[in-house]
DOLUMDO-894122 format. One record per atom (N, C-alpha, C): residue number from 1; residue in three letters; chain; x, y, z. Coordinates in Angstrom, 2 decimals. Layout:
% residues N
+-----+------+-----+---------+---------+---------+
| seq | type | mol |      c1 |      c2 |      c3 |
+-----+------+-----+---------+---------+---------+
| NUM |  ALA |   A |       X |       Y |       Z |
...
+-----+------+-----+---------+---------+---------+
END
This chain:
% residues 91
+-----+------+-----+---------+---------+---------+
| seq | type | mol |      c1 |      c2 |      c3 |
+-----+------+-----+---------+---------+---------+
|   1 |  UNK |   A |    3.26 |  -32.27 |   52.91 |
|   1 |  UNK |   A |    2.22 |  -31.29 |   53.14 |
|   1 |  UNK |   A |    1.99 |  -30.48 |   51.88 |
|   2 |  UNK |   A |    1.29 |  -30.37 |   51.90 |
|   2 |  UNK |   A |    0.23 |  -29.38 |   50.37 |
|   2 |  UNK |   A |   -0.01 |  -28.10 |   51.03 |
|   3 |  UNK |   A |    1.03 |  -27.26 |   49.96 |
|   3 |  UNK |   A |    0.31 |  -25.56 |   50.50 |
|   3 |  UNK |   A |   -0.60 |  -25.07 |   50.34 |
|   4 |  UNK |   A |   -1.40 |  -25.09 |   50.82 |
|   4 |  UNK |   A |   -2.55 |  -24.12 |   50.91 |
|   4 |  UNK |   A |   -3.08 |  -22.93 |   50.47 |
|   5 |  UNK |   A |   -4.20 |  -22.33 |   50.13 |
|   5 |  UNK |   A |   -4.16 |  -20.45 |   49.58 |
|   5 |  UNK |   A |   -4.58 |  -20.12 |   51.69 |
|   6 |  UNK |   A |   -4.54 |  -20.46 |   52.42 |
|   6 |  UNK |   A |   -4.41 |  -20.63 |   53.95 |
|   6 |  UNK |   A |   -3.08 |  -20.12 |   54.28 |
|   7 |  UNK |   A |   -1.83 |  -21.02 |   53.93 |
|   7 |  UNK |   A |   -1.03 |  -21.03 |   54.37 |
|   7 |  UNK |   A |   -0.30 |  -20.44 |   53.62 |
|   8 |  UNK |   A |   -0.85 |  -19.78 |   52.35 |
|   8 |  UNK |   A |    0.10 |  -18.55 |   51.37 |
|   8 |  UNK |   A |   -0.27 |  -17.19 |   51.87 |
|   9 |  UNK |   A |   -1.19 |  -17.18 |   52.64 |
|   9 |  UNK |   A |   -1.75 |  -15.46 |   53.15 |
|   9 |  UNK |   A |   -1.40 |  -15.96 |   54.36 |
|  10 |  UNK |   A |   -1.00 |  -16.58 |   55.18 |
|  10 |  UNK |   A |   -0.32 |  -16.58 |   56.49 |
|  10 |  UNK |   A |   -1.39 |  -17.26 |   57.57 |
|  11 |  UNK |   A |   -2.41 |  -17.68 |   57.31 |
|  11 |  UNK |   A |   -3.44 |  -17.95 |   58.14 |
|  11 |  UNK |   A |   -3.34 |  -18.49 |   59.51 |
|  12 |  UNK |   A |   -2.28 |  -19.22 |   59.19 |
|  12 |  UNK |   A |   -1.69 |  -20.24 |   60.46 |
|  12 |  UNK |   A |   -0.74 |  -19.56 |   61.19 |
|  13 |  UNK |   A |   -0.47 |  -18.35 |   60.67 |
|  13 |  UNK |   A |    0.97 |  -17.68 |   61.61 |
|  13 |  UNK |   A |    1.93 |  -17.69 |   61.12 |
|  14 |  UNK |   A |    2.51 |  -16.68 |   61.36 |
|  14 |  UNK |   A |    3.89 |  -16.77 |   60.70 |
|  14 |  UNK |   A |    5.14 |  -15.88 |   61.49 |
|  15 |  UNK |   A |    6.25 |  -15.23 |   61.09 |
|  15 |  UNK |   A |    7.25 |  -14.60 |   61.65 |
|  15 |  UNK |   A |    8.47 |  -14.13 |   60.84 |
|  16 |  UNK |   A |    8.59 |  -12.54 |   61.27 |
|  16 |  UNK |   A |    9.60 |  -11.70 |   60.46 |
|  16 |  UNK |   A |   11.10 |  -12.17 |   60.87 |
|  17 |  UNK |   A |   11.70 |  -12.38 |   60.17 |
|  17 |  UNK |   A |   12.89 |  -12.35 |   60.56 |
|  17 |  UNK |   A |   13.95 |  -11.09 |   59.84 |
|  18 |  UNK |   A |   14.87 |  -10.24 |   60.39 |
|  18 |  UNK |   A |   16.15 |   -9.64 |   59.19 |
|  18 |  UNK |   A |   17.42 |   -9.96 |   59.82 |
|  19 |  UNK |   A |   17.13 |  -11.23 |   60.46 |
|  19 |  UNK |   A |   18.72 |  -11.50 |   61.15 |
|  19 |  UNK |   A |   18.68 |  -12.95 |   61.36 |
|  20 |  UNK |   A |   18.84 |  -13.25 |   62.68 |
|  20 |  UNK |   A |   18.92 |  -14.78 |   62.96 |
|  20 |  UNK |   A |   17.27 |  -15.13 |   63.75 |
|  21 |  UNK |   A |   16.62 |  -16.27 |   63.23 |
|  21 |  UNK |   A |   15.56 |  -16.96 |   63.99 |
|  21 |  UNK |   A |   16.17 |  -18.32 |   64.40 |
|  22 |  UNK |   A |   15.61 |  -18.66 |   65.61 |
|  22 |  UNK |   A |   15.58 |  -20.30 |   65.94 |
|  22 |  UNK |   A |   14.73 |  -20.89 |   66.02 |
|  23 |  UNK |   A |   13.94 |  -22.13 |   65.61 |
|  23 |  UNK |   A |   12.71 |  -22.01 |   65.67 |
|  23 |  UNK |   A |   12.62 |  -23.78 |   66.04 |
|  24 |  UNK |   A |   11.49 |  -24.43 |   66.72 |
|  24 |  UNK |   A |   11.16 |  -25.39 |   67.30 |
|  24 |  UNK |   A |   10.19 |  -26.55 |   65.82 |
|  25 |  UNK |   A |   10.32 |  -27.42 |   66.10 |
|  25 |  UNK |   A |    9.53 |  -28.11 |   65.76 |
|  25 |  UNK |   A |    7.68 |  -27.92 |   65.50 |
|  26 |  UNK |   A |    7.69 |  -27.26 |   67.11 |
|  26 |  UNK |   A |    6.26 |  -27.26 |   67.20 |
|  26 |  UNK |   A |    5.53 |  -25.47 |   66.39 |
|  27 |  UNK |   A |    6.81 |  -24.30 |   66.00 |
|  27 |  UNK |   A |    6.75 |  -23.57 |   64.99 |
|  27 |  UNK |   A |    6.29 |  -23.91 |   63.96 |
|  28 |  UNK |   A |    6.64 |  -24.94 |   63.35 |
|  28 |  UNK |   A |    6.25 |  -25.67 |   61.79 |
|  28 |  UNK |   A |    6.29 |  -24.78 |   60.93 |
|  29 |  UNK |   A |    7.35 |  -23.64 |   60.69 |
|  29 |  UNK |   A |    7.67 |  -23.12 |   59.78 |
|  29 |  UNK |   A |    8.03 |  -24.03 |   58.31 |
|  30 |  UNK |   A |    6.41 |  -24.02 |   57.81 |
|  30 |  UNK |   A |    7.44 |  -24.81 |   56.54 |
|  30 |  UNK |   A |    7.45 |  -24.28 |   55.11 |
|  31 |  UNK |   A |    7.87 |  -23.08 |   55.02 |
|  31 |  UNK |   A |    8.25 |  -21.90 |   54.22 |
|  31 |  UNK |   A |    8.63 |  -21.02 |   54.24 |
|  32 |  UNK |   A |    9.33 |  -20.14 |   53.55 |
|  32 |  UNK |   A |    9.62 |  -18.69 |   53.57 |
|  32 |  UNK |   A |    9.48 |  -18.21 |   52.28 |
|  33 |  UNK |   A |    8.62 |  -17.26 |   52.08 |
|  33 |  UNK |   A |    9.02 |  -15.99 |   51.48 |
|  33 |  UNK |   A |    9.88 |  -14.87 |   51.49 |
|  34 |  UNK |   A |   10.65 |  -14.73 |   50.71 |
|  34 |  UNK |   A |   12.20 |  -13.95 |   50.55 |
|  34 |  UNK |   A |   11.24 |  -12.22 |   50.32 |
|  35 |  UNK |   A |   11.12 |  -11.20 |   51.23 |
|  35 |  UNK |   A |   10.41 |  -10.08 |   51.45 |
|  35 |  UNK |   A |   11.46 |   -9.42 |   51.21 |
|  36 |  UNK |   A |   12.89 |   -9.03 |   51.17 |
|  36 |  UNK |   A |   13.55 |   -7.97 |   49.71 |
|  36 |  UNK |   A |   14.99 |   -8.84 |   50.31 |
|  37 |  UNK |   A |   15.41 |   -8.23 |   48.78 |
|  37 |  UNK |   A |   16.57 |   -9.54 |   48.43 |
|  37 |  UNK |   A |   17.49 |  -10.02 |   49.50 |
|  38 |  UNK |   A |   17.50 |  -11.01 |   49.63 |
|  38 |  UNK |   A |   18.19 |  -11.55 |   50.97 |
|  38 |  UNK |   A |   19.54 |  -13.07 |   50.18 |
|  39 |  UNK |   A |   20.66 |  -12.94 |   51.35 |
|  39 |  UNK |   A |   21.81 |  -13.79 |   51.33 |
|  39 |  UNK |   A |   21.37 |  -14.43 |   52.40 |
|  40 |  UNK |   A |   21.54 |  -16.04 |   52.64 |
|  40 |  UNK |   A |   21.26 |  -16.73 |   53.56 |
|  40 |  UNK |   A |   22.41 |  -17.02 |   54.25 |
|  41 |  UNK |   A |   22.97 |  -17.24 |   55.56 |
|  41 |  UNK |   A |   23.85 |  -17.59 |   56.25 |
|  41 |  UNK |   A |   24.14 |  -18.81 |   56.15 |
|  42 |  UNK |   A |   22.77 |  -19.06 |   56.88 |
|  42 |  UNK |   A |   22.52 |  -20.33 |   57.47 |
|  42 |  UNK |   A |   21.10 |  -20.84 |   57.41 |
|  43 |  UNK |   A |   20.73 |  -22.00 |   56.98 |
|  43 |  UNK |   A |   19.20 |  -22.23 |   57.02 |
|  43 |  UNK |   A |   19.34 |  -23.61 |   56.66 |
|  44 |  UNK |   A |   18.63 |  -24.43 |   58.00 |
|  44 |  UNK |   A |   18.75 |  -25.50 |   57.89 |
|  44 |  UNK |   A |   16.91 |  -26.25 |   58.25 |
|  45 |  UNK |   A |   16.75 |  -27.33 |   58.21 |
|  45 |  UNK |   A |   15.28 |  -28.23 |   58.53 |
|  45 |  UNK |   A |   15.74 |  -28.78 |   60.01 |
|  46 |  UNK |   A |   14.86 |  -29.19 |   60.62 |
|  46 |  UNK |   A |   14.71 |  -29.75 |   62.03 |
|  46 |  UNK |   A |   15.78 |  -31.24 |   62.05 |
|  47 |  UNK |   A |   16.05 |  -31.66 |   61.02 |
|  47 |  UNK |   A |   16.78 |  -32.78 |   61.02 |
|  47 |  UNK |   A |   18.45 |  -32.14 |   60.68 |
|  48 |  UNK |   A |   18.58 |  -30.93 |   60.81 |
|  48 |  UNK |   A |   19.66 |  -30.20 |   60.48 |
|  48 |  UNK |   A |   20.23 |  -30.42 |   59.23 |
|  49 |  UNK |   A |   19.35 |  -30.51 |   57.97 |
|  49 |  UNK |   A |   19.70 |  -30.64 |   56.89 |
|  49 |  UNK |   A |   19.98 |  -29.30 |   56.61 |
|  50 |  UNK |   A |   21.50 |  -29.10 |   55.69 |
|  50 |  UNK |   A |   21.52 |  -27.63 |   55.06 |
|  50 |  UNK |   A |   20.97 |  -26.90 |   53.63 |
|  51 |  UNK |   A |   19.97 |  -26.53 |   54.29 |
|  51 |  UNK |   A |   18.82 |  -26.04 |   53.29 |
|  51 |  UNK |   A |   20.05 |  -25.18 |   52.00 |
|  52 |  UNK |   A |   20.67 |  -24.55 |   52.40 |
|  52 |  UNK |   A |   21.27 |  -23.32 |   51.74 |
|  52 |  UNK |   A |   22.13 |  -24.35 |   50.81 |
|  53 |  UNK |   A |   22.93 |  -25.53 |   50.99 |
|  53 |  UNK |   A |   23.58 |  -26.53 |   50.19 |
|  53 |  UNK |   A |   22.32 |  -27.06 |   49.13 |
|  54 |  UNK |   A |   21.67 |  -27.95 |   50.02 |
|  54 |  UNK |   A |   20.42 |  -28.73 |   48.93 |
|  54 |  UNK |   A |   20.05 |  -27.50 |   48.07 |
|  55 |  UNK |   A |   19.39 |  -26.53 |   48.16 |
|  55 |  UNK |   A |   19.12 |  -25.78 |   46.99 |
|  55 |  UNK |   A |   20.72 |  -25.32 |   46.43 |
|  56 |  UNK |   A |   21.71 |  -25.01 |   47.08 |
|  56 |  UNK |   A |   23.32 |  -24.31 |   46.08 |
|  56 |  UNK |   A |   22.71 |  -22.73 |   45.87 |
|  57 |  UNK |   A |   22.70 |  -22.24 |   47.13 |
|  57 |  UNK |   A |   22.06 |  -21.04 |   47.04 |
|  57 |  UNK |   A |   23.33 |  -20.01 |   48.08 |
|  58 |  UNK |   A |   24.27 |  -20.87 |   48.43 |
|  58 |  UNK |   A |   25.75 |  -20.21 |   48.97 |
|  58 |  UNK |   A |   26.30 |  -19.03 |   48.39 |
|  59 |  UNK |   A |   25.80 |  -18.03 |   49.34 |
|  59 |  UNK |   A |   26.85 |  -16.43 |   48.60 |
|  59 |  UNK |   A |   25.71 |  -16.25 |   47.53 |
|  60 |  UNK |   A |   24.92 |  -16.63 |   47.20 |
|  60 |  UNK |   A |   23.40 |  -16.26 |   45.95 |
|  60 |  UNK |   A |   22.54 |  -15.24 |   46.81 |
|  61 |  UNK |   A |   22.18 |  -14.21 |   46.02 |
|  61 |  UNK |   A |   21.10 |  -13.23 |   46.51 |
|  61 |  UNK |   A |   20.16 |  -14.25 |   45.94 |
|  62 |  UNK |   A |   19.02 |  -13.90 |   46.69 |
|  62 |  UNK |   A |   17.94 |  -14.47 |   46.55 |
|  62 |  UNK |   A |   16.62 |  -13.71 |   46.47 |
|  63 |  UNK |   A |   16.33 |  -13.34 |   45.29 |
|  63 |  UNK |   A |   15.31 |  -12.34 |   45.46 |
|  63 |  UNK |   A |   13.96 |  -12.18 |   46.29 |
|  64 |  UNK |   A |   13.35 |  -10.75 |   46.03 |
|  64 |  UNK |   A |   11.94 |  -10.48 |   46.76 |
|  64 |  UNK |   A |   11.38 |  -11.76 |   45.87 |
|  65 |  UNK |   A |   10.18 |  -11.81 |   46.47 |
|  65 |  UNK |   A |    9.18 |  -12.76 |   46.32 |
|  65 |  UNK |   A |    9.42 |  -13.98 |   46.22 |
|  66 |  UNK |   A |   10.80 |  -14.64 |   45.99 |
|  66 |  UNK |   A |   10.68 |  -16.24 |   45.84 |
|  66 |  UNK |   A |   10.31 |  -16.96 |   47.37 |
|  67 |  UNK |   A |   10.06 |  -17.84 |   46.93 |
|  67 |  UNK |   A |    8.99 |  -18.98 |   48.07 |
|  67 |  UNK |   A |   10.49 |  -20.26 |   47.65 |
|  68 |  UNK |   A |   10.79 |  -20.75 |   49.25 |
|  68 |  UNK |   A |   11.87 |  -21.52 |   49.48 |
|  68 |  UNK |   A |   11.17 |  -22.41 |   50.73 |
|  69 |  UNK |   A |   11.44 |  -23.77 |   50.81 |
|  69 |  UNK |   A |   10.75 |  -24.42 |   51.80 |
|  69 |  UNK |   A |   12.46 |  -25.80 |   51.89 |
|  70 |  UNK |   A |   12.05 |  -26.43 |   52.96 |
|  70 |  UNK |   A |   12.79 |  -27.70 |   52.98 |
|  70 |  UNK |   A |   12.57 |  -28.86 |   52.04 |
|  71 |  UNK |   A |   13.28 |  -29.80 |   52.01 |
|  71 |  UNK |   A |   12.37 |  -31.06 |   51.37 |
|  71 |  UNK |   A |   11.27 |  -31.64 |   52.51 |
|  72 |  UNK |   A |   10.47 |  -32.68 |   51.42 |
|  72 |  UNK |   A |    9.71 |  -32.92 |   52.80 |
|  72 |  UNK |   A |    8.86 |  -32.48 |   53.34 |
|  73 |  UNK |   A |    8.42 |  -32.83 |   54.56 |
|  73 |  UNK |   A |    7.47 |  -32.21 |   55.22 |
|  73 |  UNK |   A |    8.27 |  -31.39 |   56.87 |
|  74 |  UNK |   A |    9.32 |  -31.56 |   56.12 |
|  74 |  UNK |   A |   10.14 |  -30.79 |   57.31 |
|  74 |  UNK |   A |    9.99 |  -29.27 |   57.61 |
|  75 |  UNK |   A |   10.11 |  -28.90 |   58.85 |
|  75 |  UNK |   A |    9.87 |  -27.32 |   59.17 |
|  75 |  UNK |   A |   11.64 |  -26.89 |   59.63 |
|  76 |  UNK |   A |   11.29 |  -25.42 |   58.94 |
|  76 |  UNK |   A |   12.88 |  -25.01 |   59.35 |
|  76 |  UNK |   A |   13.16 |  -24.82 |   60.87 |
|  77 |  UNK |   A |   14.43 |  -24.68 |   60.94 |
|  77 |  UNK |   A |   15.15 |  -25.01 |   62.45 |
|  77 |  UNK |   A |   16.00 |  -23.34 |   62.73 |
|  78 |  UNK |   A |   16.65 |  -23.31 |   62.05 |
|  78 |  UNK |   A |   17.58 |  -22.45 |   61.87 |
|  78 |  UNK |   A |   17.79 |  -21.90 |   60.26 |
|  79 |  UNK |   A |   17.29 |  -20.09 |   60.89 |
|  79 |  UNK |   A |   17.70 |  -19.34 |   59.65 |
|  79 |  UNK |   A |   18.38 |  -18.16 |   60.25 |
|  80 |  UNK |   A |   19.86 |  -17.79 |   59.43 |
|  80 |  UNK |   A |   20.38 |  -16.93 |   60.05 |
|  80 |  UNK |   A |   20.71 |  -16.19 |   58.18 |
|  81 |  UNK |   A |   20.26 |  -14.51 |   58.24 |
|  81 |  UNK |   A |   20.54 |  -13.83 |   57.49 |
|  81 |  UNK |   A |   21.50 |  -13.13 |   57.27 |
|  82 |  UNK |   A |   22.45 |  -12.79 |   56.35 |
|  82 |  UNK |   A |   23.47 |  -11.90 |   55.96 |
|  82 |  UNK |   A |   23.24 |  -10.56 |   56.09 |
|  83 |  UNK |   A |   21.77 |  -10.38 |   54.83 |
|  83 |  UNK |   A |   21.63 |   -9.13 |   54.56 |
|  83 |  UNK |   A |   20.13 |   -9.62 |   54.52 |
|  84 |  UNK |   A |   19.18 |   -8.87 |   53.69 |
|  84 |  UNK |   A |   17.81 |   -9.20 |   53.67 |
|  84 |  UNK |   A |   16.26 |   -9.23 |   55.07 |
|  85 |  UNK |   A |   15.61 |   -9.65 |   54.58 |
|  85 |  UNK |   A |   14.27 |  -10.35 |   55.26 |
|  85 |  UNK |   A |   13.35 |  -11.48 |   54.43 |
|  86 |  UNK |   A |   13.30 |  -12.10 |   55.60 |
|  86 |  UNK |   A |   12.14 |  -13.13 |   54.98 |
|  86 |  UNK |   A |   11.25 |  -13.32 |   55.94 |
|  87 |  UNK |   A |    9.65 |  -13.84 |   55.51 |
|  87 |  UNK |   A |    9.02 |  -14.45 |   56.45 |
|  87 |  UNK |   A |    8.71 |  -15.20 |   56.38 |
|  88 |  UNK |   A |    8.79 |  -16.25 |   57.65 |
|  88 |  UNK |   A |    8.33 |  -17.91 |   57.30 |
|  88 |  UNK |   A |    6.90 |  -18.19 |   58.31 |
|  89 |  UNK |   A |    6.97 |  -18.82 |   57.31 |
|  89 |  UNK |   A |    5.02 |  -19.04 |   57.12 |
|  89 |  UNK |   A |    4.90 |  -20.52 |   57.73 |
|  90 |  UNK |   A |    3.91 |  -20.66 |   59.23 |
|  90 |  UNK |   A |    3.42 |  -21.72 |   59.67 |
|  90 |  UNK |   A |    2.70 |  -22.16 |   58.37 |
|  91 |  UNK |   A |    2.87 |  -23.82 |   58.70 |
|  91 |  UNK |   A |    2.08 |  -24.81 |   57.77 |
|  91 |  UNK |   A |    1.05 |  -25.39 |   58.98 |
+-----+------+-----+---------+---------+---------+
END
């Protein structure tokens, strides 16, 4: 999937998280924006790939504004936060 200037202003929907989300397939979260510096728990793709390994982002702050997605055309499944917020952005 190709991001969009749609799907960078949220057009399709999206959702705050500052703790734990679970999210479905039919969510199609397939991004997040890191909204102030955040540690990831847990964050994995619908095929339960561990997002937080593939990037090596374990115990890493992760600053405001970076844009983090799965490989693929995969949508996230599970994001659970330490500290921080992010919002992930329907594709």
């Amino acid at each position: 999937m190709a991001i969009t200037l749609d799907n960078l202003v949220g057009m399709e929907g999206g959702k705050y998280t500052d703790g734990t989300l679970a999210a479905t397939a039919s969510d199609n979260f397939q991004f997040l924006v890191v909204n102030e510096d955040t540690v990831f728990t847990t964050l994995t793709d619908q095929d339960d790939t561990d997002v937080v390994a593939e990037w090596a982002i374990s115990g890493k702050t992760i600053t405001k504004g970076m844009i983090l997605g799965p490989k693929g055309e995969k949508a996230f499944k599970s994001v659970v936060l330490a500290s921080g917020s992010v919002l992930l952005i329907k594709g």
